[in-house]
GULUMKE-701071 format. One record per atom (N, C-alpha, C): x, y, z. Coordinates in steps of 0.001 Angstrom, whole numbers, padded with zeros to 6 digits, always signed. Atoms other than C-alpha are relative to their C-alpha. Layout:
GULUMKE-701071
XYZ ...
***
This chain:
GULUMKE-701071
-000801-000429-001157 +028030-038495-079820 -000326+001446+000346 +000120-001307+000040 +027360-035567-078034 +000889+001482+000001 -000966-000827-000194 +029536-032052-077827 +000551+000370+001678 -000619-000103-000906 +032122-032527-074870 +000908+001526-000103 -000884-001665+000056 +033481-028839-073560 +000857-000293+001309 -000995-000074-001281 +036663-028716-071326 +000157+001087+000360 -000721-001794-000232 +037821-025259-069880 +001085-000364+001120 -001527-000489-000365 +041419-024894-069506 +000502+001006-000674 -001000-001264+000573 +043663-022218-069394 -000765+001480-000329 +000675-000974+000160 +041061-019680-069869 -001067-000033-001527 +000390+000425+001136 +039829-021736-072973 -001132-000917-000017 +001094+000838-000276 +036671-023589-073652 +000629-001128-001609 -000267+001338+000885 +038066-027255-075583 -001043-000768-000451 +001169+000225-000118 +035370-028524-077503 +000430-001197-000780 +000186+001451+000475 +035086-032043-078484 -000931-000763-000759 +001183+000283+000530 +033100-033867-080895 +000192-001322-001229 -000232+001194+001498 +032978-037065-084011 +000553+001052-000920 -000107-000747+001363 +034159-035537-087474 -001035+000057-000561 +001567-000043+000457 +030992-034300-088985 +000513+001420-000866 +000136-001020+000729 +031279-031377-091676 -000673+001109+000497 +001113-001352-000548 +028201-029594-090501 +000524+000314+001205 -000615-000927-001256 +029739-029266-086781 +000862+000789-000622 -001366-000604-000019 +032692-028323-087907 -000245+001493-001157 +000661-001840+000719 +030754-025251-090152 -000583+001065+000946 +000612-000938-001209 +029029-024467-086904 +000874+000759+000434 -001014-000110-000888 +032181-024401-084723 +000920+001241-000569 -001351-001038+000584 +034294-022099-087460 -001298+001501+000049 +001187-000963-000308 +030994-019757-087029 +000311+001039+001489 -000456-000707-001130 +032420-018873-083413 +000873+001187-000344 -001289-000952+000394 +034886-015769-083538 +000670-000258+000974 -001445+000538-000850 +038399-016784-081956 -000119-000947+000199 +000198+001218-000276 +037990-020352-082328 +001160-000438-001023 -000634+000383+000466 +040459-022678-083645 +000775-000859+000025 -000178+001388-000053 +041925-025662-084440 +001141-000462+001087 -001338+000109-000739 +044453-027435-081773 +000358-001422-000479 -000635+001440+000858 +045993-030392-083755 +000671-000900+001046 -000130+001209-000851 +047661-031541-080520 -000942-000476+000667 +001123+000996-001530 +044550-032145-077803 -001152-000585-001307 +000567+000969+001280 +042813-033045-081796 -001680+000744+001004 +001062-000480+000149 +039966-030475-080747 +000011+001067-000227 -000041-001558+000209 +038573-027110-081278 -000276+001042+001180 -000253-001140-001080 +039317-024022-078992 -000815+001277-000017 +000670-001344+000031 +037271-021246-078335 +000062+000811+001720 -000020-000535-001293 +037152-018551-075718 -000883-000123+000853 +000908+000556-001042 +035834-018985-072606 -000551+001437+000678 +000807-000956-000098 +033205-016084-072594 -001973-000453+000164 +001361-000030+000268 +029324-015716-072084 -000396-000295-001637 +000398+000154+001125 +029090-014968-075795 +000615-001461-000676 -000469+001029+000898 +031116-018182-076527 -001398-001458+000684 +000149+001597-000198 +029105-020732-074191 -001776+000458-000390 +000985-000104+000579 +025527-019010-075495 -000076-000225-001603 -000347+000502+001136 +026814-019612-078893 -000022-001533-000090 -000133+001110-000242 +027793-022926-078225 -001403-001241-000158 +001043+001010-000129 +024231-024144-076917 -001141+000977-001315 +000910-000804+000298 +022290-021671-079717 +000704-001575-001529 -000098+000637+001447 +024554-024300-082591 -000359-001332+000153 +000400+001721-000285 +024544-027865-080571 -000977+000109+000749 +001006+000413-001106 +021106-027796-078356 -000095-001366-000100 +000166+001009-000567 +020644-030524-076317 +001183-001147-000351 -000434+001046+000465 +023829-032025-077058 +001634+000512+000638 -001506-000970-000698 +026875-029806-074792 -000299-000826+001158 -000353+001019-001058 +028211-032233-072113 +001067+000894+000578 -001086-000482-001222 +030082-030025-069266 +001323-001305+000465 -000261+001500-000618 +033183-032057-068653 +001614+000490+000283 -001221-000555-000735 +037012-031952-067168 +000794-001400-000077 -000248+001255-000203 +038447-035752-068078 -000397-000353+000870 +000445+001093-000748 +037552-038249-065396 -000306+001069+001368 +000646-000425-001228 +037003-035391-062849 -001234+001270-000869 +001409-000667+000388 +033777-034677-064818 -000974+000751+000536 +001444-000191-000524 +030750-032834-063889 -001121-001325-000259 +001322+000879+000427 +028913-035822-065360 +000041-001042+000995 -000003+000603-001902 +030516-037796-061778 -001222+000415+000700 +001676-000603-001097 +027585-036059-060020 -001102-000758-000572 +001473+000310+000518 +024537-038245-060151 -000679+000609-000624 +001315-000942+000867 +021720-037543-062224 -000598+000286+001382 +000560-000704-001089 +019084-035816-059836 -000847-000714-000024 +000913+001176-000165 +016588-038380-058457 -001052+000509+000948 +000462-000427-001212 +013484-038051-055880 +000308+000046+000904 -000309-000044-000983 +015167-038433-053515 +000628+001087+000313 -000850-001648-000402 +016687-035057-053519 -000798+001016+000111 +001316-001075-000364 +013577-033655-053267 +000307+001432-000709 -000273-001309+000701 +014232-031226-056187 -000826-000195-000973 +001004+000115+000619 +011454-029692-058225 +001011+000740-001637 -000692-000498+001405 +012240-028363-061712 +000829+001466+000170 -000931-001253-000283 +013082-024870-060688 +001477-000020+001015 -001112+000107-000576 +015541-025945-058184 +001500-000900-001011 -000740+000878+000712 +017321-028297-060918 +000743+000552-000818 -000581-000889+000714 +017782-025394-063005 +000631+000960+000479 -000853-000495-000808 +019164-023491-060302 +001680-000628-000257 -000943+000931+000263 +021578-026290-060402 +000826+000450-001058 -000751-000600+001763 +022255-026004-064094 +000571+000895-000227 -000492-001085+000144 +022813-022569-063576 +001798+000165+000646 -001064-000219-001217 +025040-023022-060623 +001427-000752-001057 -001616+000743+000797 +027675-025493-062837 +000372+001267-001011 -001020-000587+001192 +028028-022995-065811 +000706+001589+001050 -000538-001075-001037 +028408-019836-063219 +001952-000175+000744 -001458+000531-000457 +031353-021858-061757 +001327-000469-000881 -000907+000367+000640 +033001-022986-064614 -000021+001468-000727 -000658-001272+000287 +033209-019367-065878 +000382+001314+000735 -001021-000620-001460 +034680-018401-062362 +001400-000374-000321 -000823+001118+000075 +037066-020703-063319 +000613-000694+001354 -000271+001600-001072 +036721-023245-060322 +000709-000532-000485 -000983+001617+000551 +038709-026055-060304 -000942-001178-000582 +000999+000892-000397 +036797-028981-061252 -000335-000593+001000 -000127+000824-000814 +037463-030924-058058 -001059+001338+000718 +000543-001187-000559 +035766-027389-056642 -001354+000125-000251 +001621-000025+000535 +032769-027316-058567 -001018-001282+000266 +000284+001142-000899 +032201-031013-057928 -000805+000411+001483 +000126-000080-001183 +031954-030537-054498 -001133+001166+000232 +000973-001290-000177 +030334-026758-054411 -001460-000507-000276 +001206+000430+000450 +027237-028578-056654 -000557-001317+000689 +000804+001456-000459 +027010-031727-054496 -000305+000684+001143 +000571-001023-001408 +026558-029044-051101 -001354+000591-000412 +000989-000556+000103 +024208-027353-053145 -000846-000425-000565 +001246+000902+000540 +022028-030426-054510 -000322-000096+002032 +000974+000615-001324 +021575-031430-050736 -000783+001239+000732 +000948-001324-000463 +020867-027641-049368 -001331+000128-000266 +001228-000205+000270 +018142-027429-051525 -001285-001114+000068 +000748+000886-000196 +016841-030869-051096 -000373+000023+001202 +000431-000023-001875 +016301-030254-047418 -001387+000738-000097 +001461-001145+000109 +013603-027630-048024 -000967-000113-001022 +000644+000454+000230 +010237-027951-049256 +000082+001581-000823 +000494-001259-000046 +009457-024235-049453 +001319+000487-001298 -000418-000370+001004 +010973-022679-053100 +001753+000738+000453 -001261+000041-000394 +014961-021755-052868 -000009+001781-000038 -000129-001169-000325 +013677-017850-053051 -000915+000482+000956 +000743-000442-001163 +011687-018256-049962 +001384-000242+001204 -000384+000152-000995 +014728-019302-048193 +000731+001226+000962 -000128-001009-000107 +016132-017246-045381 +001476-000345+001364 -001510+000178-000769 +019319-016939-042818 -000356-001382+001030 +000833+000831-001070 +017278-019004-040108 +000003-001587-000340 -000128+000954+000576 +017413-021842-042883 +001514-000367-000464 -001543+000566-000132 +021132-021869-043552 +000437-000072+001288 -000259+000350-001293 +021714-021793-040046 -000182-000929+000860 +000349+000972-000542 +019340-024683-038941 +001257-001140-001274 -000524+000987+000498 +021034-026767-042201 +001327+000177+000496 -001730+000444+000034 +024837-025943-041040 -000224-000781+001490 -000489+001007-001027 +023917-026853-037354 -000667-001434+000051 +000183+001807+000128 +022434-030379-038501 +001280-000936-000764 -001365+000319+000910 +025752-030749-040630 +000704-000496+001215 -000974+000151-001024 +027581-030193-037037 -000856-000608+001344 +000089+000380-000929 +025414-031706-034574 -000630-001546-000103 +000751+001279-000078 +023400-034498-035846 +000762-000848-001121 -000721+000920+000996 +025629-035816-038778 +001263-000053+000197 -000908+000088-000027 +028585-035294-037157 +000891+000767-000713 -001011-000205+001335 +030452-033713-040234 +001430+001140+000552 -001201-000610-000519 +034075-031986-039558 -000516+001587-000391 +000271-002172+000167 +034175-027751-039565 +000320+000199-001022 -000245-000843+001022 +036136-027702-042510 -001127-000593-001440 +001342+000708+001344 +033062-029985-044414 -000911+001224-000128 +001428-000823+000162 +030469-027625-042765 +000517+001759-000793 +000011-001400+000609 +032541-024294-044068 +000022+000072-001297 +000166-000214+001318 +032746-025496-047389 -001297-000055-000606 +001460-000358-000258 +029076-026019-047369 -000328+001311-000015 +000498-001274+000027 +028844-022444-046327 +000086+001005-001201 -000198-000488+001217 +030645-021574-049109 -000636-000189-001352 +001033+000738+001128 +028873-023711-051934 -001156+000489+000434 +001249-000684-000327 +025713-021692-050488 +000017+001104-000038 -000949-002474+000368 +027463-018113-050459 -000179-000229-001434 +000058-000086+001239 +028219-018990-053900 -001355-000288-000938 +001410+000101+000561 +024583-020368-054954 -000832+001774+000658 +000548-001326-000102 +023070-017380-053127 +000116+001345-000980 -000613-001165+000591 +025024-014655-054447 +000039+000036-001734 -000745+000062+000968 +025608-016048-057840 -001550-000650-000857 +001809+000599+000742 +021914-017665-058620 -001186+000277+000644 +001266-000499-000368 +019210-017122-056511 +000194+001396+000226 -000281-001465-000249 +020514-013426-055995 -000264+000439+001275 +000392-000604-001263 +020183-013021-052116 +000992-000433+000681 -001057+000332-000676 +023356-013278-050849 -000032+000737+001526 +000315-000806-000905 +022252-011097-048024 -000368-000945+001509 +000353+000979-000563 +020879-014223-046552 +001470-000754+000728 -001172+000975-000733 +024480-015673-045404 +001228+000988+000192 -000996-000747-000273 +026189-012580-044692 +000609-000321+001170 -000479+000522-001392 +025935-013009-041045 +000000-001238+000860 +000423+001375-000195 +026274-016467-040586 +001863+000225+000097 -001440+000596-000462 +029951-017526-038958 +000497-001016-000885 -000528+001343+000291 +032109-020045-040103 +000328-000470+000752 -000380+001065-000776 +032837-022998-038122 +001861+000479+000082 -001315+000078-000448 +036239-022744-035850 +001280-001375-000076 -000912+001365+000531 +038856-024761-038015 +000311-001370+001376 -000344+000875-001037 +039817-027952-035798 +001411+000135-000746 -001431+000175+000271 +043822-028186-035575 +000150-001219+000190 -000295+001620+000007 +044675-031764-036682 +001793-000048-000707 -001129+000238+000382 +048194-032850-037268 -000100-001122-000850 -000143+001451+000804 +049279-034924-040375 +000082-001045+000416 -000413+000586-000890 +049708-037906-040070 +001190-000794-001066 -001415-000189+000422 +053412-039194-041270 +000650-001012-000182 -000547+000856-000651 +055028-042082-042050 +001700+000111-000051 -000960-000265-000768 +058436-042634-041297 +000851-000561-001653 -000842+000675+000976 +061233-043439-043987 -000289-001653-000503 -000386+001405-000041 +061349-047278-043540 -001664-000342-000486 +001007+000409+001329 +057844-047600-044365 -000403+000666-000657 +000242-000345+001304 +057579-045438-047452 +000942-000937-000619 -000578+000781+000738 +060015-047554-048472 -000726-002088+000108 +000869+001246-000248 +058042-050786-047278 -001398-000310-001164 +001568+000010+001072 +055210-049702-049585 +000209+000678-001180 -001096+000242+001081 +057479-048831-052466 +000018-001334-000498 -000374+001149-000099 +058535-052316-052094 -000976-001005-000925 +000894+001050+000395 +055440-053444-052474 -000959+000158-001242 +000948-000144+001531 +053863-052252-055799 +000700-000776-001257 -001005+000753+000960 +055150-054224-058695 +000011+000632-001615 +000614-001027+000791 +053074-052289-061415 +000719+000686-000666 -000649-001639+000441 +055745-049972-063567 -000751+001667-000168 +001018-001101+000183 +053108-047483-064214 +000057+000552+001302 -000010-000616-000944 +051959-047217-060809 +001116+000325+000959 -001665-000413-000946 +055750-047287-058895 +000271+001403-000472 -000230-001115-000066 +056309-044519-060694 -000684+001206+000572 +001281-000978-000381 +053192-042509-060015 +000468+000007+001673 -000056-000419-001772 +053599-043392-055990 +001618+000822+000405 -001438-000644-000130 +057719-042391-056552 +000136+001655+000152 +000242-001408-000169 +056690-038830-057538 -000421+000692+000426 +000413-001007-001188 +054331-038119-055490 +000867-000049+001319 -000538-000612-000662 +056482-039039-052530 +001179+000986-000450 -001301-000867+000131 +059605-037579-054148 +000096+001617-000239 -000020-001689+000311 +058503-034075-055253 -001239+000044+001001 +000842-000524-001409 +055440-033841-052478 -001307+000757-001085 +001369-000291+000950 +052840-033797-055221 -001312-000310+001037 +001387+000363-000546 +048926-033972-054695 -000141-001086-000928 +000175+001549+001082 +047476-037173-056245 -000663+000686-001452 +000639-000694+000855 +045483-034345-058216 +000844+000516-001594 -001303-000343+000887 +049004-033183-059424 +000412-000645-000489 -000874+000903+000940 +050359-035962-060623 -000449-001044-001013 +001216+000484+000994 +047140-037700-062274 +000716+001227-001330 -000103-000181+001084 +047676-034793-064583 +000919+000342-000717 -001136-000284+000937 +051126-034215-065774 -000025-000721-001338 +000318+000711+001424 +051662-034619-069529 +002147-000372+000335 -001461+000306+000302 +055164-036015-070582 +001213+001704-000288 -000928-001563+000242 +056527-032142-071550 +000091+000937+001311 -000210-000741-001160 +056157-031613-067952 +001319-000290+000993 -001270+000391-000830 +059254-033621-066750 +001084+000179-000898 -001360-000625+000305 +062508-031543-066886 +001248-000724+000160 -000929+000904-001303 +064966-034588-066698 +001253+000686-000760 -001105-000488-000134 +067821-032377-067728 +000136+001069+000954 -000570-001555-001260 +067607-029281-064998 -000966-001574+001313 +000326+000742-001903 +066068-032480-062391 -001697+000857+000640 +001030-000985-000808 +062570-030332-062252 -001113-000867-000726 +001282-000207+000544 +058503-030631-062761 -000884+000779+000177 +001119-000985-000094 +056485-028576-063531 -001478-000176-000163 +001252+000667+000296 +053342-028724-062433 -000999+001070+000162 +001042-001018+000099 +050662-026538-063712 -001615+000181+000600 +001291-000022-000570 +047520-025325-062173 -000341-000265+001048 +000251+000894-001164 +047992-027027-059182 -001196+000677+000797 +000728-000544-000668 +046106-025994-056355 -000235+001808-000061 -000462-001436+000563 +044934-022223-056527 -000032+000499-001077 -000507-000483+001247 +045570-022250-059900 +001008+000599-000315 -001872-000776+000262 +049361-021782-059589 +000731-001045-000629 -000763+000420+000107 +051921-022977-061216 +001318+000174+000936 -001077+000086-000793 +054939-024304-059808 +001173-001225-000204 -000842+001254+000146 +058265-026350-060006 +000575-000831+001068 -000284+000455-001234 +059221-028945-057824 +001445-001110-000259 -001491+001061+000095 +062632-031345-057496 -000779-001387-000959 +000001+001000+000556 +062566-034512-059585 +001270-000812+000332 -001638+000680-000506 +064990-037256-057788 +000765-000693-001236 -000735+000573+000511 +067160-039187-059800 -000659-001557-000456 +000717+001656-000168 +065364-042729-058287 -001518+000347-000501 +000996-000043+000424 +062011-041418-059388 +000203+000220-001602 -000250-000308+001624 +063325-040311-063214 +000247-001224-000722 -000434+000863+000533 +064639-043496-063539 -001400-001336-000107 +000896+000737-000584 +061347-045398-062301 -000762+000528-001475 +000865-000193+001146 +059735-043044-065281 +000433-000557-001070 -000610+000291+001083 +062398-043933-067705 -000521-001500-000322 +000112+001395+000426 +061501-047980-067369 -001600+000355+000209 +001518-000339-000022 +057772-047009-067016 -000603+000419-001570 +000059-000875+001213 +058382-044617-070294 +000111-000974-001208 -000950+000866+000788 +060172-047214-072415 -001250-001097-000169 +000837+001138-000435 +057151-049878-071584 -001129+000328-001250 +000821-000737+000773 +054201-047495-072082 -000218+000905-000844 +000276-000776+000892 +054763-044739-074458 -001117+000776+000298 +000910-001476+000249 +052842-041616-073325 -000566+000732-000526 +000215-001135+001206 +051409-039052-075717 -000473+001313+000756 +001118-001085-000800 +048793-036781-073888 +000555+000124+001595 -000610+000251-001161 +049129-037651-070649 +001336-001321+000298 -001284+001133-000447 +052295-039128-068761 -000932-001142+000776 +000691+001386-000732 +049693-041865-066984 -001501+000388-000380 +001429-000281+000919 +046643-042012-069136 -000795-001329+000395 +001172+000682-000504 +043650-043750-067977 -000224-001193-001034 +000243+001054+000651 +041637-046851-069516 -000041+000417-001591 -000006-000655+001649 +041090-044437-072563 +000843+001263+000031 -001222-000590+000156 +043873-042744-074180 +000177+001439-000006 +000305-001144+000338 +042506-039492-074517 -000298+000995+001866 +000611-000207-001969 +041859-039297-070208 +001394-000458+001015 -001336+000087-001081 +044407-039311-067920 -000589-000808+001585 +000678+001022-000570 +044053-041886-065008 -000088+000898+001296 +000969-000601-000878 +041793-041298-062343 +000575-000267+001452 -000676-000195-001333 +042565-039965-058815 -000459-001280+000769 +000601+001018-000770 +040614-042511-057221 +000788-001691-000252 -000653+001238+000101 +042650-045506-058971 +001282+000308+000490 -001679-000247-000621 +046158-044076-057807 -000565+000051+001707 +000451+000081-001724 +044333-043727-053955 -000498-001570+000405 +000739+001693-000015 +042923-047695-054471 +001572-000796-000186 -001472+001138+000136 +047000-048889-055716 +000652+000450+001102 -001060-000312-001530 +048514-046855-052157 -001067-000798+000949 +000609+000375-001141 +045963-048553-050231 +000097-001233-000128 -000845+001225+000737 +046803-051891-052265 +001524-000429+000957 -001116-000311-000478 +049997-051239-051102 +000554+000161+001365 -000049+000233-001513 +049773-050517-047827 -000414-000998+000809 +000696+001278-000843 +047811-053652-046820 +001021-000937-000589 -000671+000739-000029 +050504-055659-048479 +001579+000471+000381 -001147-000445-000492 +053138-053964-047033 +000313+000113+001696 +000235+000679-000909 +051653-055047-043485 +000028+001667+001136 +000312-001271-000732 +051052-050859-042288 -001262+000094+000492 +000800+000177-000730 +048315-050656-040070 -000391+000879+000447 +000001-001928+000094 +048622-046649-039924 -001153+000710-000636 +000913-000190+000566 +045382-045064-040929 +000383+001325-001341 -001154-001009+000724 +047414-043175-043716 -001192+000006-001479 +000546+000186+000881 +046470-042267-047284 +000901+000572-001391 -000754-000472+001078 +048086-041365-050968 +000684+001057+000645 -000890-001298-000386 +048445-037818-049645 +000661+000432+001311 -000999+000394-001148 +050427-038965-046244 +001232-000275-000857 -001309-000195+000257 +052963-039461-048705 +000809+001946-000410 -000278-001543-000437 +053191-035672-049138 +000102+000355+000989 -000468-000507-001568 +053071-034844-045631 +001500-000568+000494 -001143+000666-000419 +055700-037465-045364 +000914+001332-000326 -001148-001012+000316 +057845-035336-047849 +000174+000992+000266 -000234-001407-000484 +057664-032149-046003 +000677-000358+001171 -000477-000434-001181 +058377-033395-043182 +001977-000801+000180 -000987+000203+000294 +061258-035732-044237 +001425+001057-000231 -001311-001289+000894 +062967-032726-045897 +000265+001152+001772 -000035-000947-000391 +062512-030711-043031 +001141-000693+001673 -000459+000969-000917 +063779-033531-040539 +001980+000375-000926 -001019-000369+000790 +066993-033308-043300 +000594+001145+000481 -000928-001356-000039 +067545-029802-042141 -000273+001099-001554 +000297-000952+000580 +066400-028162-045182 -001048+001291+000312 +001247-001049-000237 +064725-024578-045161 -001515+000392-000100 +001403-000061+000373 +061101-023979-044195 -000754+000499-001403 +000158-000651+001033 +061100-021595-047112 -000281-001003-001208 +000101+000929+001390 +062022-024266-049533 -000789-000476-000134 +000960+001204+000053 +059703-026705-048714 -001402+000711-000405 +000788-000554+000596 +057216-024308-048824 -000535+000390-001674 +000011-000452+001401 +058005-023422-052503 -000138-001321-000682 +000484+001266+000564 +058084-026830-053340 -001434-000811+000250 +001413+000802-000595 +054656-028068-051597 -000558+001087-000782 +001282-000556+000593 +052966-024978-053654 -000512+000893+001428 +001051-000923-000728 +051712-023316-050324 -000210+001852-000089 -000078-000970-000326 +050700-019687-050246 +000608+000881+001099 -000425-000658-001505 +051481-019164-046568 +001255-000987+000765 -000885+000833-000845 +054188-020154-044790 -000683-001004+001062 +000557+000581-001347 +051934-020639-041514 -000760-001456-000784 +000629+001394+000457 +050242-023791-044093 +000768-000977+000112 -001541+000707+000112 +054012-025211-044161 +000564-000145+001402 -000384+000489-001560 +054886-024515-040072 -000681-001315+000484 +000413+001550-000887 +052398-027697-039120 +000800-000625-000064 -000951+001122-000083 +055195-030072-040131 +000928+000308+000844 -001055+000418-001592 +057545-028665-037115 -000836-000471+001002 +000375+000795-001113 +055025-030025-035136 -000206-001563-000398 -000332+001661+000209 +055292-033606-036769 +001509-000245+000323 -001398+000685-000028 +058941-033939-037034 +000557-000176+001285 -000132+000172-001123 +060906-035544-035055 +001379+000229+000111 -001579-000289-000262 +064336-033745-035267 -000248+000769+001208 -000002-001027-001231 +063675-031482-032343 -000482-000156+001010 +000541+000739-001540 +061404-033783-030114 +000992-001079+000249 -000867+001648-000029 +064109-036772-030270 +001120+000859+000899 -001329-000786-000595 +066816-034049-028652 -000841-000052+001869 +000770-000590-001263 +063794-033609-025632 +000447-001832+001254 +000259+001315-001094 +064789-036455-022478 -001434+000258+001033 +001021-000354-000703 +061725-037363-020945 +000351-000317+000870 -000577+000266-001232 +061497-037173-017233 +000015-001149+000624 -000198+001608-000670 +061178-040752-016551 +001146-000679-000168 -001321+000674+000618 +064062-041808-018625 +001081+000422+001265 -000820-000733-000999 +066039-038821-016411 -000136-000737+001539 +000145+000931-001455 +064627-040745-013037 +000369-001200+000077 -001152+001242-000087 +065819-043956-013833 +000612+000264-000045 -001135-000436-000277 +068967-042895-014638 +000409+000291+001062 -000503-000447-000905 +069598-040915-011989 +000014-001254+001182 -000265+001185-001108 +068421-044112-009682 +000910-001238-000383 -001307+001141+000343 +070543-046639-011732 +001866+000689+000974 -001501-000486-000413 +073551-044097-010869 -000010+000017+001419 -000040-000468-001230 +072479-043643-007259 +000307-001423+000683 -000257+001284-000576 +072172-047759-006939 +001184-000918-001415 -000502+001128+001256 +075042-049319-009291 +000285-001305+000086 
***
């Protein structure tokens, strides 16, 4: 088996069989040490720890984050038209990011922008020059279609390869970012969140879809809660790391605690509160986005909606309620308020008060002919 490394918390989690000789290597680190609950060994998450690392296991350190792995990213094929030096660019580019401390879902993404960047070009990745990020963002936006906020993260996963590996960040100074498009959530309405409630039968997953609508989780957020994260005596969860890398607490209803309690009672938790096919992995975003879409086709919605429409729901629900923008804000996790104002333009407590003028013209002609 080879040596699996996680980095959380500012910690590099290292994983491995029971073997004597690792485990002589591993106590060889300075500030390393045993964690009897995650049942691996901890070391700091430094240069000198992850050159250590590959100087005791070569050829045998697996970059990894449970099920939102780096090892998700294809291997690198011809078809990416990448020569050896660009591959190691690559290589470079994942450990650079994971001792930024990206998110994983971040690094993912940053390294799949910057396998295709470089597969576009023939000519070596330190011949490239502004003229070449500029032709690749406007084929992003004119010939592939791709949305502004695809092509700016692109820009970014190329800022960050520039600046951070090929060393010419100079190259994408003056290069714009694409002018966000303003899209409104999209929302569903009480009657069917409860329609597609209805329709999961699953204890596991009811609960999972309960919390995210009920506290206005991400699917990201609620994949990874462990069991010591639900407060069911103060009614709270806390959910760490979220987006940002903030922590934050959010409401826990009553009807969702109780959904965990017969969920709890079933499966028995340890690690994670909803642990994947293997016990040691917490279940994967992509299977909680496959049981709401389950769900929605037997629940007869026809709404082009998705897991995280039930969050939008709950902002805007609450806000429809009459509770304070503020709150909701603190509970959704946002930095900015102005991220939290879009939902007065969904709800419909303040357009339902508006008579439109047609309604007003009949009327007035019903009253004029009774």
């Amino acid at each position: 088996m080879s040596i699996r490394v996680i980095e959380d918390n500012g910690r590099l989690h290292v994983y491995f069989d029971y073997s004597l000789e690792r485990i002589k290597k591993i106590k060889s680190i300075k500030g390393r040490f045993w964690d009897a609950g995650k049942k691996c060994w901890t070391i700091p998450l430094s240069d000198y720890c992850w050159a250590k690392l590959k100087e005791l296991f070569p050829e045998e350190i697996i970059i990894g984050d449970t099920q939102d792995s780096l090892q998700d990213i294809p291997p690198y094929t011809e078809k990416d038209n990448l020569n050896t030096k660009k591959a190691e660019m690559l290589e470079a580019l994942k450990k650079e990011l994971v001792l930024k401390g990206y998110s994983p879902k971040t690094r993912k993404s940053y390294l799949g922008h910057a396998r295709r960047f470089l597969g576009c070009f023939t000519k070596s990745a330190e011949q490239l020059s502004e003229d070449d990020v500029r032709e690749y963002l406007l084929d992003l936006i004119k010939n592939k279609e791709r949305s502004h906020s695809y092509v700016n993260q692109a820009l970014s996963a190329i800022k960050f390869l520039c600046e951070s590996v090929i060393k010419q960040g100079e190259i994408v100074i003056n290069i714009p970012r694409a002018k966000k498009e303003k899209k409104l959530p999209e929302v569903l309405s009480q009657q069917d969140v409860l329609r597609i409630m209805k329709a999961v039968d699953n204890n596991k997953h009811r609960a999972i879809l309960f919390l995210i609508y009920s506290a206005g989780l991400r699917v990201g957020e609620v994949v990874r809660l462990r069991p010591e994260d639900i407060d069911s005596k103060r009614r709270l969860i806390h959910v760490k790391q979220g987006k940002g890398r903030k922590d934050r607490y959010t409401v826990l209803s009553d009807i969702a605690l109780s959904a965990l309690r017969e969920y709890y009672k079933k499966y028995r938790p340890e690690i994670w509160l909803f642990p994947g096919s293997v016990d040691d992995k917490h279940i994967t975003e992509r299977t909680v986005q496959r049981v709401f879409e389950k769900a929605r086709e037997k629940s007869g919605i026809r709404k082009t909606v998705s897991v995280h429409t039930l969050r939008h729901s709950f902002a805007t629900h609450l806000l429809e309620a009459g509770t304070d923008l503020r709150y909701i804000q603190e509970l959704l996790g946002h930095s900015s308020s102005k991220t939290t104002e879009i939902y007065t333009h969904v709800s419909k407590s303040s357009i339902e008060k508006i008579q439109s003028p047609l309604d007003k013209l009949m009327q007035d002609l019903d009253e004029d002919n009774p």
